[in-house]
VOGU-3710 file (C-alpha; in Angstrom, 3 decimals, decimal comma):
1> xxxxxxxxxx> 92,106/4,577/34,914  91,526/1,027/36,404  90,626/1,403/40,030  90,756/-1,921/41,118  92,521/-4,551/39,562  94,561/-6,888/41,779  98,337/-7,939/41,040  97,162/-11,499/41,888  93,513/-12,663/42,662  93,329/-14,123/45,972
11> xxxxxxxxxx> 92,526/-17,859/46,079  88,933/-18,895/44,293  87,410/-22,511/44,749  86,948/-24,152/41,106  83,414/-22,870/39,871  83,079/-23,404/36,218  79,359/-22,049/36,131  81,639/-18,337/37,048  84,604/-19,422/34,694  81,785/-19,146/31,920
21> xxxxxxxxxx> 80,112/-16,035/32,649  83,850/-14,262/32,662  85,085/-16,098/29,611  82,272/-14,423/27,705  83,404/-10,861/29,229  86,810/-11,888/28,207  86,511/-12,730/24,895  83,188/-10,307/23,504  84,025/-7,796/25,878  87,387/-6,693/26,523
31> xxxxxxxxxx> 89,435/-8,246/24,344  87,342/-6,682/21,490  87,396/-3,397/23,041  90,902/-3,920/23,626  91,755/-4,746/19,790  89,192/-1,880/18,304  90,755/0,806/20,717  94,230/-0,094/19,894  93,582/-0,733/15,909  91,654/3,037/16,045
41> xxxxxxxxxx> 94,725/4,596/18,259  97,179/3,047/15,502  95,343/5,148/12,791  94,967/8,488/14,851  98,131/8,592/16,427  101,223/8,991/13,849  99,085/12,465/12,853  99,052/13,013/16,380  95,495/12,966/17,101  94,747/14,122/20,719
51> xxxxxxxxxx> 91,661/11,203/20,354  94,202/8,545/19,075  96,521/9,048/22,673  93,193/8,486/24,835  92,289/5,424/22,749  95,350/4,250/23,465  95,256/4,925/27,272  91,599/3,317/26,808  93,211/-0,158/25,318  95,483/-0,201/28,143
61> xxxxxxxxxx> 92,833/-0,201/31,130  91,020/-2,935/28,897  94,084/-5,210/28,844  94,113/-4,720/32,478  91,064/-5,658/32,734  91,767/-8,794/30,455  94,604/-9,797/32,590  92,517/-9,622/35,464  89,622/-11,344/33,962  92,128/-14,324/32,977
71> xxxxxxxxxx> 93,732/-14,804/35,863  89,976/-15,105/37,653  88,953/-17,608/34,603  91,879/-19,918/35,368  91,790/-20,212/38,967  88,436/-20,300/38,882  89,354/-23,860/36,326  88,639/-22,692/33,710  91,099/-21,604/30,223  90,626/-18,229/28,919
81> xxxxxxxxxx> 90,231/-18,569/25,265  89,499/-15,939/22,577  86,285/-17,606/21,931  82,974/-16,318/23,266  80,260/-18,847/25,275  78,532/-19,378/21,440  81,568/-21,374/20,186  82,945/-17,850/18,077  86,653/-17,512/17,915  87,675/-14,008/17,445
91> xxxxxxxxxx> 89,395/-12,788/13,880  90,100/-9,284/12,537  86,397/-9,541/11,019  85,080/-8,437/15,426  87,364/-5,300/14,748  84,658/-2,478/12,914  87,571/-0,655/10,234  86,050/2,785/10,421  88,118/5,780/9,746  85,637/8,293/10,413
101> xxxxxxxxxx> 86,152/9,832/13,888  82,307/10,628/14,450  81,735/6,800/13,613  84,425/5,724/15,631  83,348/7,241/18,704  79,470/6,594/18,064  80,950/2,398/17,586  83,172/2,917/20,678  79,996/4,325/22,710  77,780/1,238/22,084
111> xxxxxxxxxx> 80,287/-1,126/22,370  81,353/-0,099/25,454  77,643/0,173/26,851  77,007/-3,281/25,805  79,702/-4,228/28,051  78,483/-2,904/30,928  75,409/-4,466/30,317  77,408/-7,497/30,176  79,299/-6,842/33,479  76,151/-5,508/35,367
121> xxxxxxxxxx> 74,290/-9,033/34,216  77,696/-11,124/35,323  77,491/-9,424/38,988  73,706/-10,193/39,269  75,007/-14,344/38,634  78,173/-13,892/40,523  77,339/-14,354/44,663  81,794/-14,416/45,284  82,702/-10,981/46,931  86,139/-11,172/45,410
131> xxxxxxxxxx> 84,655/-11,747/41,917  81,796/-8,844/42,684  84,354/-6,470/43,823  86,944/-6,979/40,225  83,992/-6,407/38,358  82,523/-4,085/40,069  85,489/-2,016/39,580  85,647/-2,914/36,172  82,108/-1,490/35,688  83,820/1,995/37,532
141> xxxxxxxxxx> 86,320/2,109/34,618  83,779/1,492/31,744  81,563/3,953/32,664  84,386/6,132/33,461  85,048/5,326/29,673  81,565/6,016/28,236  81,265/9,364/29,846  84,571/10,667/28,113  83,458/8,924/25,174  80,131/10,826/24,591
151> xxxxxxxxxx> 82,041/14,003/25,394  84,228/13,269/22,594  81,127/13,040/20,186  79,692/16,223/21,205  83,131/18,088/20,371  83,362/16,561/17,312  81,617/18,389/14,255  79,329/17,140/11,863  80,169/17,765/7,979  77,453/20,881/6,730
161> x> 75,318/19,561/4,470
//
């Protein structure tokens, strides 16, 4: 459901101080989320999991926002890598291989409040309205996310022990 996410970015002056701050986003934030929502949606889907489709529809906003957050990165002058701000490239080992839909969903939650974390603490460094208004749309999306997300958990049951 991505609210806001510009076909192109308008023009941005060269800031590599904000190229940083969205290269960590890009890389520990949504391309992860992208990668464990679309690994997750491959499992649940061929049965035809209702939870598999939404993953799926989740992955797709998050590549939106990936797109988005690449184009700022580069004209910004910066490269968007798939390497975090510590020097981490990313690998199948970021991806958590659960197969337990109450785990899956419990993963998804925190994962996806760590990003907005993330985001919130990128538009308290970011001062460019055009950068401020991408992620603050991004933020609308996540927590759009989360709040489907922990409605998921509550429908799902726990095994009687």
């Amino acid at each position: 459901m991505a609210y806001f996410v510009p076909k192109k970015i308008p023009y941005l002056a060269p800031n590599k101080y904000y190229a940083k701050i969205l290269q960590n986003i890009f890389a520990d934030g949504e391309t992860i989320s992208f990668l464990q929502f679309s690994y997750q949606s491959f499992l649940l889907c061929p049965f035809g999991n209702k939870l598999g489709f939404e993953f799926e529809k989740i992955a797709g906003d998050d590549l939106l926002h990936q797109r988005a957050l690449a184009e700022a990165i580069v004209r910004l002058g910066g490269t968007p890598i798939f390497q975090n701000n510590a020097g981490v490239f990313l690998s199948g080992k970021n991806i958590l291989p659960q197969q337990d839909l109450q785990t899956m969903i419990l993963q998804n939650i925190a994962l996806k409040e760590q990003m907005i974390i993330d985001y919130k603490m990128a538009l308290s460094k970011i001062e460019n309205k055009i950068l401020q208004k991408l992620l603050q749309s991004i933020v609308q999306d996540e927590e759009f996310h989360l709040q489907n997300l922990k409605k998921f958990v509550k429908n799902i049951k726990t095994p009687s022990k």
